[in-house]
N, C-alpha and C positions, 0 to 999 in steps of 0.2 A: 780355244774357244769354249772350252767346259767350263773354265772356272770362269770366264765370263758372264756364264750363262747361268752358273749357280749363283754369283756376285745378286744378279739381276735378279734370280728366283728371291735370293734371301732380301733384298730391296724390295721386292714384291709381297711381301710377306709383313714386314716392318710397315710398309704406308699401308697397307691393309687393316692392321692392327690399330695405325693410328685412326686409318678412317674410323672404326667401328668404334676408338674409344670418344672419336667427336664425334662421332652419332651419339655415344650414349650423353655426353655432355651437354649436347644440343637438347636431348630429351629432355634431359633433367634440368634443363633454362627452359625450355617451353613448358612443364610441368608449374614450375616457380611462376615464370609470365604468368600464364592460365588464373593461379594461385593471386597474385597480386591483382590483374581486371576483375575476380572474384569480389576480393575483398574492398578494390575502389566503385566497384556497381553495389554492392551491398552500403556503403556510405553514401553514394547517389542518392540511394532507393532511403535511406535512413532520414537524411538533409529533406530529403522531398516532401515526406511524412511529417516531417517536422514542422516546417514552415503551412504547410496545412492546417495544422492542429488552431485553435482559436487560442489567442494569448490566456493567460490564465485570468483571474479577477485580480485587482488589487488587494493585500491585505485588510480587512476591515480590522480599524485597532479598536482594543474593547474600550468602550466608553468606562472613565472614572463616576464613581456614583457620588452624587453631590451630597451632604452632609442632611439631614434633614431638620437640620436649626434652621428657626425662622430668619435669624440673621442671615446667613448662607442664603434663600434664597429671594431675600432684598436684595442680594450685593449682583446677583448673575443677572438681573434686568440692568441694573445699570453697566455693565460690562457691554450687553447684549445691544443695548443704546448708542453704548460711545461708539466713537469714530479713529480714535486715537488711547496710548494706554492712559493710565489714571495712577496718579497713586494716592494714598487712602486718604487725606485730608477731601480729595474732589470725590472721592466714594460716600465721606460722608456728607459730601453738602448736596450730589444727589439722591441721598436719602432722607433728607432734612433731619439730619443728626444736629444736636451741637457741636459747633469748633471745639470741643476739648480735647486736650491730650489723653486724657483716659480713652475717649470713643475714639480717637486717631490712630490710637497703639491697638487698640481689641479689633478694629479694624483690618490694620494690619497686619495682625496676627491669624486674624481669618486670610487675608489676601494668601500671606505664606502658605497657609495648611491648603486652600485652591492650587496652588503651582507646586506644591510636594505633591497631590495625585494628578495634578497634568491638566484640572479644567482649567485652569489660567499656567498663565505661562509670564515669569520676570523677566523681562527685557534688558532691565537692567535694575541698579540699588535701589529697590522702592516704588518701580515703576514695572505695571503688572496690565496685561491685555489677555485675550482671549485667544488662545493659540487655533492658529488658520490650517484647516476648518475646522468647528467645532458643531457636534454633532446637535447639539441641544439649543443650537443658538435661534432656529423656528419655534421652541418651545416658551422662549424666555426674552421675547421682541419686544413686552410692552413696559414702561416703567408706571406704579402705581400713580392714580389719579390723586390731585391735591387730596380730596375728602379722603382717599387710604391712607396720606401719609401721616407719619403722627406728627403731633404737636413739636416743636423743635426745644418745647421746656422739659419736654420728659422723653428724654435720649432711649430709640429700640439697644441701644444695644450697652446696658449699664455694664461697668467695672466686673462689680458680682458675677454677669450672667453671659460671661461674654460666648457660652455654644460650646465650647470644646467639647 
């Protein structure tokens, strides 16, 4: 019965040892646990904060600065007018231009240099609108009265002088 009984001691002795190394196991998963509800109530508390916060503003983009030729700012009333794009031949007949291909091209040449800094925008070959929305488009609502506009025998915007 002795060595029975040392069998059982040295049994005793072994589950003993494993008890205490799954305690320490246990510890050290509860320590982790602890560690991880930590760091998912810290995301809580983060997410909560957040959704608080007021949206921020929309970027405001910086407005392009219009040329300060008088042609350039004939051409942005009648932009300001339409309803639909334009391309330069109907720009200059609301500016009571002559139909000529000189004033059609210096025109258009203006139209382009508007949509390279972005106050107008190409829609497509030729065909030129005001890109929505445009900051300036309250400033530039009215188109000139017949007595403003000039005479249609002597074109505002000659070959020579076309603003660039």
């Amino acid at each position: 019965m002795g060595a029975v009984l040392a069998r059982q001691e040295e049994r005793e002795r072994e589950i003993g040892a494993q008890a205490e190394a799954a305690r320490e196991r246990i510890a050290e998963l509860t320590a982790l646990l602890d560690g991880f509800d930590t760091a998912a109530e810290e995301i809580r508390i983060t997410r909560k904060t957040l959704l608080e916060l007021p949206d921020p503003p929309p970027p405001v983009p910086t407005a392009a600065k219009l040329p300060d030729r008088p042609a350039y700012q004939q051409i942005m009333p009648v932009y300001a007018a339409a309803d639909a794009p334009l391309r330069a031949r109907a720009v200059c007949e609301a500016m009571d231009l002559e139909i000529a291909p000189s004033n059609i091209d210096n025109v258009r040449l203006k139209l382009k240099r508007l949509a390279e800094r972005g106050i107008l925008a190409e829609t497509e070959q030729g065909l030129f609108t005001l890109p929505r929305p445009w900051p300036h488009r309250r400033a530039a609502t009215s188109l000139p009265s017949p007595t403003e506009r000039p005479n249609r025998a002597s074109p505002q915007v000659p070959p020579s002088e076309n603003g660039a």
